[in-house]
C-alpha positions in Angstrom: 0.0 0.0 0.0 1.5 3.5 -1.0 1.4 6.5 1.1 0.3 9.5 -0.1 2.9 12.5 0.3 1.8 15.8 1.6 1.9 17.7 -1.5 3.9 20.7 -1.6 1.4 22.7 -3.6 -1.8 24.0 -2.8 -4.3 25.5 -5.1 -7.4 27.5 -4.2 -10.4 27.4 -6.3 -12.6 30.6 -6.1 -15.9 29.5 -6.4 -18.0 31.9 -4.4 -19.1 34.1 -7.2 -22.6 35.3 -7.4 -22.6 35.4 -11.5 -25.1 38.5 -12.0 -23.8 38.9 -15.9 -24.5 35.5 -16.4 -28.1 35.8 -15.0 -28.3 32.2 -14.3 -30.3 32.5 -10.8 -27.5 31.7 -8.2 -23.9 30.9 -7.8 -22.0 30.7 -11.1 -19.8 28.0 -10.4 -22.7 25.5 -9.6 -24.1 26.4 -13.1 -24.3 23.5 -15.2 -22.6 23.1 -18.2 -23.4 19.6 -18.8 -25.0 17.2 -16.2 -21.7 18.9 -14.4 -21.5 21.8 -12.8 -19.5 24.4 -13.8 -17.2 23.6 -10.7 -17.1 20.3 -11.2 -15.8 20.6 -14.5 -12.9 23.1 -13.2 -11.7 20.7 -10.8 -11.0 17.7 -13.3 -8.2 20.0 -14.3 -7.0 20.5 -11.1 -6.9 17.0 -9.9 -5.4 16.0 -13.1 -2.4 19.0 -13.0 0.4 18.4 -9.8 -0.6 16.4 -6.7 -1.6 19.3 -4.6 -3.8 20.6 -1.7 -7.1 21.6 -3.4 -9.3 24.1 -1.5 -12.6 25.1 -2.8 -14.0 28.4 -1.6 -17.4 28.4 -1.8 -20.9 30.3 -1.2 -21.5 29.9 2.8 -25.1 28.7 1.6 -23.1 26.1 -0.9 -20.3 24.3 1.2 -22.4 21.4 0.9 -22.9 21.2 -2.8 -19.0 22.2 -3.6 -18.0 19.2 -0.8 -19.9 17.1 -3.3 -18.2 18.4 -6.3 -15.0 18.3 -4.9 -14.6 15.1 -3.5 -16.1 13.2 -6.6 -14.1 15.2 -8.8 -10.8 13.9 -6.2 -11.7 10.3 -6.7 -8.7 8.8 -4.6 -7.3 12.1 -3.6 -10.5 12.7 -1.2 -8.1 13.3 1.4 -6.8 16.3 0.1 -9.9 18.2 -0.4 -10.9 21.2 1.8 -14.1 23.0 1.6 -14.3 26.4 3.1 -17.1 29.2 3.0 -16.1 32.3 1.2 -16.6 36.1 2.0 -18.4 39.2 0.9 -15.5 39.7 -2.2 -13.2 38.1 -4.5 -10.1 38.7 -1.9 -12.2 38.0 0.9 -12.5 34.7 -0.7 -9.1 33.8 -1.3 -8.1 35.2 2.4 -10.7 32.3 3.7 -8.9 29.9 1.3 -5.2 30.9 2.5 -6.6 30.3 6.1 -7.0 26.6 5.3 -3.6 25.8 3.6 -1.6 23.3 5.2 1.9 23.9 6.8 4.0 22.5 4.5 2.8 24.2 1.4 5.3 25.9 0.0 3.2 26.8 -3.5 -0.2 28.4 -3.4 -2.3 28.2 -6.9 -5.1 30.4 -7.3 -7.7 29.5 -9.8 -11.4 30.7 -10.7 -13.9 28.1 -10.9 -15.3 30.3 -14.3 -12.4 29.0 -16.0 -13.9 26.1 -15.8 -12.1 24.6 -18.9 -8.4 25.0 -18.6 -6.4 22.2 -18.7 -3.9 20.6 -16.7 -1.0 21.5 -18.8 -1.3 25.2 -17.5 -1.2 24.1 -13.7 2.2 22.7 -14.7 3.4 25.4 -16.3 2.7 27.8 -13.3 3.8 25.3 -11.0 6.9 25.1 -12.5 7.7 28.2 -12.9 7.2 29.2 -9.3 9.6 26.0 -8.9 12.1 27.5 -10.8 12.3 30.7 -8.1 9.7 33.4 -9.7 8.0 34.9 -6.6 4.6 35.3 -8.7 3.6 33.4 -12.1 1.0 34.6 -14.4 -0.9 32.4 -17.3 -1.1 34.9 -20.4 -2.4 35.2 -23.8 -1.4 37.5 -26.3 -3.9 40.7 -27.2 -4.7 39.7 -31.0 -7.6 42.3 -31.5 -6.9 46.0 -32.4 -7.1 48.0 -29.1 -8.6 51.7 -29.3 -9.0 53.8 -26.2 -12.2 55.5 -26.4 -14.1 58.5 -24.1 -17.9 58.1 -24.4 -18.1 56.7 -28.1 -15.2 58.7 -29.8 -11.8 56.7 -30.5 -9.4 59.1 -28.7 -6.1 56.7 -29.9 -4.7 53.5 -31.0 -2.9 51.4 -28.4 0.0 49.4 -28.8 -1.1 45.3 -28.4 2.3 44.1 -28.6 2.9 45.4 -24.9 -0.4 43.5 -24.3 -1.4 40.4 -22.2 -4.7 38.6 -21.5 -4.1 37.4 -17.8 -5.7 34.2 -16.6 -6.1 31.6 -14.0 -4.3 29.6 -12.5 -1.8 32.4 -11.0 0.9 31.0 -9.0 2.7 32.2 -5.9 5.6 31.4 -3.5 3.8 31.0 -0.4 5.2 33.3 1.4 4.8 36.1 -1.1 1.1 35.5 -1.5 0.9 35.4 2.2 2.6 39.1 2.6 1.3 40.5 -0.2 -2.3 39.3 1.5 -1.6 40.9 5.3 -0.7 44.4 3.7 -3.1 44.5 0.9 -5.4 47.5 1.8 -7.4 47.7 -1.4 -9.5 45.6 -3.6 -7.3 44.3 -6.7 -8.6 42.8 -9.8 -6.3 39.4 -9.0 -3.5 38.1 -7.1 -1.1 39.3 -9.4 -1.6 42.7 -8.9 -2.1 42.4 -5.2 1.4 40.8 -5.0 3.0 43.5 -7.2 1.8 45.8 -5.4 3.2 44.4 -2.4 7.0 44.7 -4.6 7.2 41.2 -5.7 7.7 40.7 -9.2 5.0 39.3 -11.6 6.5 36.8 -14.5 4.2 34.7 -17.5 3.7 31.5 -19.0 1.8 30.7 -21.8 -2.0 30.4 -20.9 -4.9 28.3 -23.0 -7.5 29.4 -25.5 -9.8 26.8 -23.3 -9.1 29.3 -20.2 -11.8 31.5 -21.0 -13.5 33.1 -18.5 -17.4 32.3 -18.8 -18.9 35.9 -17.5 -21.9 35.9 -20.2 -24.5 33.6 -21.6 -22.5 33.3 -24.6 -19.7 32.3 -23.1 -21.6 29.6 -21.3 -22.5 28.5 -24.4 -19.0 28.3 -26.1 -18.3 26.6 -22.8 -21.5 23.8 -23.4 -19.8 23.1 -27.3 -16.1 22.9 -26.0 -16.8 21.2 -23.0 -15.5 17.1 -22.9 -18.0 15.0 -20.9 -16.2 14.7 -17.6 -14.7 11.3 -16.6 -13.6 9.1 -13.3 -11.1 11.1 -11.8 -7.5 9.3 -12.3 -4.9 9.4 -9.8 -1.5 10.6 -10.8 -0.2 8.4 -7.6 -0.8 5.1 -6.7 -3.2 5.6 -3.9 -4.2 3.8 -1.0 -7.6 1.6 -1.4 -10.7 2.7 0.3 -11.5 1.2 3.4 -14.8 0.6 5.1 -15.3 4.5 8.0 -16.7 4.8 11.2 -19.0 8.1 11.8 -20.8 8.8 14.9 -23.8 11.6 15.3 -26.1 12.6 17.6 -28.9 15.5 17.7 -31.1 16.7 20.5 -35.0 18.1 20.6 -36.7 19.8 23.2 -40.2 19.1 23.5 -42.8 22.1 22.9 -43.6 21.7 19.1 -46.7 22.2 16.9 -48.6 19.2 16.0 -48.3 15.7 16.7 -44.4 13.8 17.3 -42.3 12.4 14.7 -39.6 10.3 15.8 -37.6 7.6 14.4 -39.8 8.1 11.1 -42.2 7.2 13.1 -45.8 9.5 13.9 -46.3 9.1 17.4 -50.4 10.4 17.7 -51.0 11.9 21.0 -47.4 12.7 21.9 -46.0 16.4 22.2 -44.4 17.0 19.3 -40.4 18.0 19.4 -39.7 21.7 18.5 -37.0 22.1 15.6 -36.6 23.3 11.7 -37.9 20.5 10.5 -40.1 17.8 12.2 -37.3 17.8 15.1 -36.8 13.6 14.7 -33.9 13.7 16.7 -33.3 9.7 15.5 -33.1 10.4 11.9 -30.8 13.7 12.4 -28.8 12.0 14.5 -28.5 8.9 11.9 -27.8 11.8 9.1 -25.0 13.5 11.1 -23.4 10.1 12.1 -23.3 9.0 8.1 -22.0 12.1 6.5 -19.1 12.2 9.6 -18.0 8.6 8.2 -17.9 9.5 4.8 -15.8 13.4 5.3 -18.4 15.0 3.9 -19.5 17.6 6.5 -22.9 17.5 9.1 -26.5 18.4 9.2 -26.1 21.8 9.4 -24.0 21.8 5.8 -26.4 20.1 3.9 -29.9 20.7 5.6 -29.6 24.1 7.4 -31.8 26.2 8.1 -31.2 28.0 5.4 -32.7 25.6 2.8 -36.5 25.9 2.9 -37.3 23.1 1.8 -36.4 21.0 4.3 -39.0 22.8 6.8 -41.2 20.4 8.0 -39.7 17.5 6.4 -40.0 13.8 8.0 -37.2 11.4 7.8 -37.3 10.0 4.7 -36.5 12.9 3.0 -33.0 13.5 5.3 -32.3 9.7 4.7 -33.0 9.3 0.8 -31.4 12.6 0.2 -28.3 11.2 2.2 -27.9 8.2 0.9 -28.0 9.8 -1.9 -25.1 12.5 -1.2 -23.1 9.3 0.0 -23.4 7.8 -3.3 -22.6 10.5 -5.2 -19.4 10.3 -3.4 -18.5 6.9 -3.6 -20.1 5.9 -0.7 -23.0 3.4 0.1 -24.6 2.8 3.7 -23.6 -0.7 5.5 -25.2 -0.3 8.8 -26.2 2.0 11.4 -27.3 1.8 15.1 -29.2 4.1 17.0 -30.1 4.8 20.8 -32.8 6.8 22.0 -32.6 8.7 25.4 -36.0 9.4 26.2 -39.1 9.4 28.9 -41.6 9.2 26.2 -42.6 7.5 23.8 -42.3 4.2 24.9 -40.5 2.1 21.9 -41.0 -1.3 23.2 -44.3 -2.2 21.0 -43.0 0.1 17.6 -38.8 -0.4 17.7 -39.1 -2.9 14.8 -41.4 -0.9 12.8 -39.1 1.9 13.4 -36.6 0.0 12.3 -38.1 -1.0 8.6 -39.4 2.4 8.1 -35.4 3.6 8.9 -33.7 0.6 7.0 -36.6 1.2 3.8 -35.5 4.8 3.7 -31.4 4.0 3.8 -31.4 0.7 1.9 -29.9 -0.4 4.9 -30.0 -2.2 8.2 -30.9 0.7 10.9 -30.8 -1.0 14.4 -33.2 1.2 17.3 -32.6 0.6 20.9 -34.1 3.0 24.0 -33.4 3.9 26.9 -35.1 6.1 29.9 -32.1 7.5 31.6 -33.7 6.3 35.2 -34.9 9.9 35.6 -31.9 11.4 35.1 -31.0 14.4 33.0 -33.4 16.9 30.8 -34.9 13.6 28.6 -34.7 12.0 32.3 -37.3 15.2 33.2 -39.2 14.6 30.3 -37.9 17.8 28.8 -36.8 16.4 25.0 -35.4 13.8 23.5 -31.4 13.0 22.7 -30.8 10.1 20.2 -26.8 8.5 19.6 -25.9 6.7 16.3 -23.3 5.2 15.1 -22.8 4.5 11.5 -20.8 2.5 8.8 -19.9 3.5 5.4 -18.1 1.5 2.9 -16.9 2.4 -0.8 -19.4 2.0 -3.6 
């Protein structure tokens, strides 16, 4: 079995865009440009350019949704995927992605998921010339249009294009030098490059990509959409280490006091006070939820069922367990067991644990085990206040 190195290089990818000129309705980088994402396809570059760090910056609402992305996209680099929320601008972003790199990075990448299409041959090239001792490495192409500076709609002159570059992403960066240039920077910059310069490190180019375009507009999407490659398994550049069966453990807590009638354990309990929370408050099947995305790395509850997703208001378990099954398998993950205990006065599971236990396993396509217990009085679910459930669950790869 190899062991995968820590990688030397990071790169971040900027994905927390809101895309206004491309009117698409929401984040530009979760755009689709096939049945991919416009993300997703940015990353296959990525993971197919030098072993490195990869840290996806993403809408704070979106962590969730770029987690998924980025960790099928990884394949058998998983491991080396960080997801972080980003902030209110494009440097804000980046500063939330440098927070995340690991110590030994010596090489920070930064890339924009828009350029969703540039290949891996342009990580090398920055890579390597950062490698070679340039503090700060810029992908260029050279201005081929005639260039006229204008006021209002009058041609005031002609401008030289041979002195003329067409920056794109990735731009590389000595570590350190991104790092400075990031704790001084006191204005907004329209990229990296220009933050470091202005920082007095020097800026240096490689050759950049035709398929780095920037998709801004709907016609850009749409050159994206007849140039895009359907994307494909991810293929690791090292010989990685096989999957193996994960452990995750979760547990949520209710307090009685909510409206209508109690759902627990998938279960509607008539007659029982229901449990106050943003959905139907079923402490056993958040709990189950929580304990299955911990054993796969893929984040909590909260990341992909907050209460900032509507749609989950009111929602009964099936919903949380099909949806997260179904989050597992889109990362390479299916469900092998789980196990749950219940920490509660009331209701009393004796006469409904194994119906609980087929409406649980029905939703997972998995054996769910329920066991209960009162506490002996002890505690707020001792005193009848709520109800605390504790699950433990297995994951193995798909």
């Amino acid at each position: 079995m190899s062991i995968v190195p820590v990688p030397s290089v990071a790169v971040i990818v900027v994905a927390a865009g809101s895309g206004l000129r491309l009117g698409a309705g929401g984040p530009k980088a979760f755009v689709g440009i096939d049945r991919h994402s416009m993300l997703r396809h940015a990353l296959r570059g990525v993971f197919e350019g030098p072993v490195a760090q990869v840290i996806v910056v993403a809408p704070a609402d979106r962590v969730g949704d770029a987690r998924t992305d980025a960790v099928e996209a990884a394949g058998a680099h998983r491991d080396l995927v960080t997801v972080v929320g980003g902030g209110q601008t494009r440097q804000d972003s980046v500063r939330a992605g440098l927070s995340a790199v690991w110590p030994d990075v010596e090489i920070v990448l930064v890339h924009d998921a828009a350029r969703a299409l540039t290949p891996a041959s342009v990580f090398e090239r920055v890579v390597g010339a950062v490698r070679s001792g340039r503090d700060a490495v810029v992908p260029v192409l050279p201005v081929v249009d005639t260039i006229k500076r204008v006021d209002a709609d009058a041609v005031t002159a002609a401008v030289d294009r041979s002195a003329l570059a067409a920056a794109q992403t990735p731009q590389g960066f000595r570590r350190d030098v991104l790092d400075t240039g990031y704790e001084i920077a006191r204005e907004e910059y329209t990229d990296d490059a220009a933050l470091v310069q202005a920082a007095g490190f020097s800026v240096f180019t490689v050759a950049g990509d035709d398929r780095a375009f920037k998709i801004t507009t709907p016609a850009d999407l749409e050159r994206a959409r007849l140039l895009a490659s359907p994307v494909a398994p991810a293929v690791a550049s090292i010989d990685p280490a096989p999957l193996l069966p994960r452990v995750g453990v979760g547990t949520d807590v209710h307090a009685f006091g909510g409206d209508g009638t109690l759902w627990l354990a998938g279960l509607e309990w008539p007659g029982e006070q229901a449990l106050h929370g943003h959905s139907d408050g079923d402490a056993v099947a958040h709990a189950i939820v929580d304990a299955l995305l911990a054993a796969a790395g893929l984040g909590d509850i909260g990341t992909h069922f907050g209460t900032d997703t509507p749609e989950y208001a009111g929602a009964h378990a099936d919903v949380f367990l099909v949806r997260t099954r179904a989050i597992l398998g889109e990362a390479g993950w299916a469900v092998g067991n789980v196990s749950v205990q219940v920490q509660a006065n009331r209701p009393r599971f004796a006469a409904r644990r194994t119906q609980a236990e087929a409406v649980l396993s029905a939703a997972l396509g998995a054996p769910v085990s329920v066991s209960a217990t009162t506490t002996d009085g002890l505690g707020f679910t001792g005193a009848g206040e709520g109800v605390a459930a504790f699950a433990v669950a297995l994951v193995v790869p798909a």
